[in-house]
C-alpha positions in Angstrom: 15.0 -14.2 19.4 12.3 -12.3 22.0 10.6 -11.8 18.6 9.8 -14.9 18.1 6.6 -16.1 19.7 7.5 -20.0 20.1 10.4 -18.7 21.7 9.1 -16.3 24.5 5.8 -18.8 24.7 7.4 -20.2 28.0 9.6 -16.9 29.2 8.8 -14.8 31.2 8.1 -11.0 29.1 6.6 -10.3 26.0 7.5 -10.9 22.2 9.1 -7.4 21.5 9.9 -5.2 18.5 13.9 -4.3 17.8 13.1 -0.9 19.4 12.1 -2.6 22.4 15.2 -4.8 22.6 17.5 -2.4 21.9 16.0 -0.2 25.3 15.9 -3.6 27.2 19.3 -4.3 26.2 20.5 -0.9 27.6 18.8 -1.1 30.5 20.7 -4.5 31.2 23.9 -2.7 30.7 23.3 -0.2 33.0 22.7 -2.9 35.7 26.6 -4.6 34.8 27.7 -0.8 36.5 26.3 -1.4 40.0 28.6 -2.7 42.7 26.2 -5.2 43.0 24.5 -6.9 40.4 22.3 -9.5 41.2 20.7 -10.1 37.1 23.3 -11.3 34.5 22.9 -12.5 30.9 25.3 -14.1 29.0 25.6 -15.0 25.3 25.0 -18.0 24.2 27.7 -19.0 21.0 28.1 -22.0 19.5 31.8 -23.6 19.8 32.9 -24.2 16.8 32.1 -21.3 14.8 31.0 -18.3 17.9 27.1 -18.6 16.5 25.1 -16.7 18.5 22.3 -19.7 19.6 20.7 -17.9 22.7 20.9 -16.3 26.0 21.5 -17.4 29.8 20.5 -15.5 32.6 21.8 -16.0 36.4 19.5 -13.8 38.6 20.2 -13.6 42.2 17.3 -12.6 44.6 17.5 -12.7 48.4 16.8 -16.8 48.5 17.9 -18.4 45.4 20.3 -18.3 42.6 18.1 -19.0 39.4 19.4 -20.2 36.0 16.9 -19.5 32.8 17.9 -20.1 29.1 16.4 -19.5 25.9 17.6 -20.5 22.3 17.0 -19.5 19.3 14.3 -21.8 17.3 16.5 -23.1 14.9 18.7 -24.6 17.4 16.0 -26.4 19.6 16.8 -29.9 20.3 19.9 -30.5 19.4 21.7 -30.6 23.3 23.0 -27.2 23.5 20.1 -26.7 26.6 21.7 -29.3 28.5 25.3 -28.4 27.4 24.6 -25.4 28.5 23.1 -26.0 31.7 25.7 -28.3 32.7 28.6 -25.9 32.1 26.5 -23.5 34.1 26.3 -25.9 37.4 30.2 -26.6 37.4 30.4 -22.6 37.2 28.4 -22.0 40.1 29.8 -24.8 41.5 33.1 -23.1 41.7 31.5 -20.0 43.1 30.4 -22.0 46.1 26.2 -21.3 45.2 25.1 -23.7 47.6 22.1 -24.1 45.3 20.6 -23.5 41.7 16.5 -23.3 40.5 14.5 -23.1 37.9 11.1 -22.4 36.9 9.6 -24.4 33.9 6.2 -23.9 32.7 4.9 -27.3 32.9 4.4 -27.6 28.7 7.9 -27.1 28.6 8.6 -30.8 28.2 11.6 -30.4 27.2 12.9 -28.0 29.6 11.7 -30.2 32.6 14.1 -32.9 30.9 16.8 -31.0 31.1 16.7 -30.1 34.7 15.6 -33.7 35.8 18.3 -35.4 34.1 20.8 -32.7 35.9 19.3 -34.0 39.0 16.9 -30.8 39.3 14.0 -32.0 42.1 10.5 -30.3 42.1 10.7 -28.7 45.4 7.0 -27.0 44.0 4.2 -27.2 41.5 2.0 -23.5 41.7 0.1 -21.9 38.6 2.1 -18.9 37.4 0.7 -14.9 38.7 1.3 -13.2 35.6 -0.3 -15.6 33.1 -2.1 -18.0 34.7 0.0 -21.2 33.6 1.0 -24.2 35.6 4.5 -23.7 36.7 7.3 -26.0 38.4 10.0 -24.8 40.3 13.2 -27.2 40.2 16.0 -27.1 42.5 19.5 -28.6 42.7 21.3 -28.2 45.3 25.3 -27.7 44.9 
């Protein structure tokens, strides 16, 4: 998935080789040992049949609890984003996370849709450090 290039076009990172993931993926791991993690990714399956369709991270930092996603091209557009998404808010949600956000860069049309019709609100609109992209940070509070 982090191969492919329409993929990671509106994540942060870089397309990577499988070398690369598999060191990434370790890393990750490592962090699931600490007391207190505050980066978790979970694997996306489909119901039906457990196809793996993507990833979903929750990172905690010291002001918000973000939500990012990313899918697998083949299943773009067919509602898992916002399937998945919602699932995630009734989660947190039962955690008591007084509030979720996302960042979306801004020709992620479809990404933006998702978080507005989940009642996301811009809360701010800045052009992204790392590569220069206009960025949109959504916010939903729980």
């Amino acid at each position: 998935m982090q191969s492919n290039i329409k993929v990671m076009q509106f994540a942060q990172g870089d397309v990577k080789t499988l070398e690369e993931h598999e060191e990434e993926i370790l890393q990750l791991i490592k962090k699931y040992k600490k007391p207190i993690n505050d980066f978790w990714i979970y694997a996306i399956e489909r119901k039906s049949d457990k196809v793996f369709l993507g990833t979903l991270a929750l990172v905690k930092d010291n002001q918000d609890d973000e939500i990012g996603y990313r899918f697998l091209e083949e299943y773009w557009k067919k509602g898992y984003g916002f399937e998945v998404c919602e699932g995630t808010i009734k989660y947190c949600r039962q955690k008591e996370i007084k509030k979720l956000v996302g960042y979306v860069f801004d020709e992620n049309i479809a990404s933006a849709k998702i978080l507005k019709k989940l009642n996301f609100k811009v809360v701010k609109k800045f052009i992204n450090d790392d590569n220069l992209l206009p960025e949109t940070k959504f916010e939903l509070k729980l």
